[in-house]
Every structure is written in C-alpha cells, then in structure tokens.
N, C-alpha and C positions, 0 to 999 in steps of 0.2 A: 535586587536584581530581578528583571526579566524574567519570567518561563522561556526556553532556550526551545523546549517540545513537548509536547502533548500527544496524549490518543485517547479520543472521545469514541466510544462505542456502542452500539445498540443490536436491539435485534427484529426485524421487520419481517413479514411476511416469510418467515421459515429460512431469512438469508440475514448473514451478520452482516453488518455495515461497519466500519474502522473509517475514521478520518486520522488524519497525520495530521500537525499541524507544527510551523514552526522546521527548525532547520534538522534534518536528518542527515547525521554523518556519524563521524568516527565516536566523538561522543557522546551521542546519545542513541544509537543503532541496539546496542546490548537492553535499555529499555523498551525500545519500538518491538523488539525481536519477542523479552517478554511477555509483553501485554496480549501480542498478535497471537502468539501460541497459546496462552490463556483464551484470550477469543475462540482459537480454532476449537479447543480445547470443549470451550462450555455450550458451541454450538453446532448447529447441523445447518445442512443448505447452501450456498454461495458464498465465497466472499467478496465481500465488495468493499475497493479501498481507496476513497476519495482521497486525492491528491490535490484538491484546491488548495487548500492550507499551508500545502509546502514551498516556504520561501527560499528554502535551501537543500540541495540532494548530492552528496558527494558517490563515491566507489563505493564504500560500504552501505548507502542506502539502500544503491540500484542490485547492489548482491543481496539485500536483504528481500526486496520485492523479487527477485529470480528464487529464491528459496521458500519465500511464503507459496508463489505460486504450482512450484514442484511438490512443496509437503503440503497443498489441497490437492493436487490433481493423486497425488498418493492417497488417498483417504480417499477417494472417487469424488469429488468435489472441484467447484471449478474458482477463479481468481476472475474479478472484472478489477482493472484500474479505470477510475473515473476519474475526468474532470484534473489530466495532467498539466502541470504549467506548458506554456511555449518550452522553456527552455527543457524539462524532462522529455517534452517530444520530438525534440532535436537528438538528446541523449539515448533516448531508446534505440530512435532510426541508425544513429552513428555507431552503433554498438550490434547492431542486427536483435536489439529485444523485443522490436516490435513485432518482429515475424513469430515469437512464441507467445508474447502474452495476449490476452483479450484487453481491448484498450478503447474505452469511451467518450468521445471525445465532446460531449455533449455540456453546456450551461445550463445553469440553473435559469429559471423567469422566463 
C-alpha cells in the first residue's frame, strides 16, 4: 500500500521548513501534529509549511494549521503557509482563515 502522508523537514537559514505531503485529515492529523511539534520543538526562527504536496485537507487538517500557527506566534515566532492548492485557497477564504494566517501564494521555477 501507498504512503497515505508524509512530512519532510529541514532547516534553512535559521527558519524550519515542514512540507505535507499526501492527504491530511482525520487519519493521519495526529502524526502531522507530532512531527510539526517536534519541528517546532528542535528549532528557532519561522515556520514555513509548504502545502504543495497536499492532495487532500479535510476539518481536522485546517484545525491543525490554525493551531500550529497560534502555538508559534506563542513562542514569538511567526507561521508562512506556502504554495496552498486552489482548493485550500478556497477553504481558508470560506472559513475567514485567511485573514489570520500569513499565506504565500508563490510557485516554484
């Protein structure tokens, strides 16, 4: 079978980078949440959380990104989401998350 989700993570220029990749929801949110907090955990500076990757984002994902972002701006640190599908940028707009998170809408090349 499949990997259903993944999170590849680095760390650049004093800012951590987290990619999603694959489908974030009800079943795999409790690992995403993990790993992210680990991240926050073992670094300093920004986080920055590409969203290209993600081919699927239910309730529980988008609660998970409102929660990553609250517990770095706690820790005085800030949240970018990069590189949102069409469709999470529909979700955020419909939901009003876009007016709190930082959101980049930029491609790669």
């Amino acid at each position: 079978m499949d990997q259903v989700f993944a999170i590849d993570w680095s760390q650049v220029d004093g800012h951590a980078r987290v990619r999603f990749v694959g489908e974030l929801d009800l079943a795999t949110v409790e690992q995403a949440h993990a790993e992210a907090n680990e991240v926050l955990d073992r670094t300093a500076g920004a986080l920055v959380v590409d969203l290209s990757g993600l081919t699927f984002c239910d309730a529980s994902g988008l609660r998970l990104l409102l929660h990553l972002d609250s517990k770095t701006k706690a820790r005085g640190r800030t949240m970018v989401l990069r590189h949102p599908t069409p469709f999470l940028k529909r979700v955020f707009g419909v939901v009003g998350a876009s007016e709190s998170l930082t959101i980049e809408d930029g491609r790669y090349g």
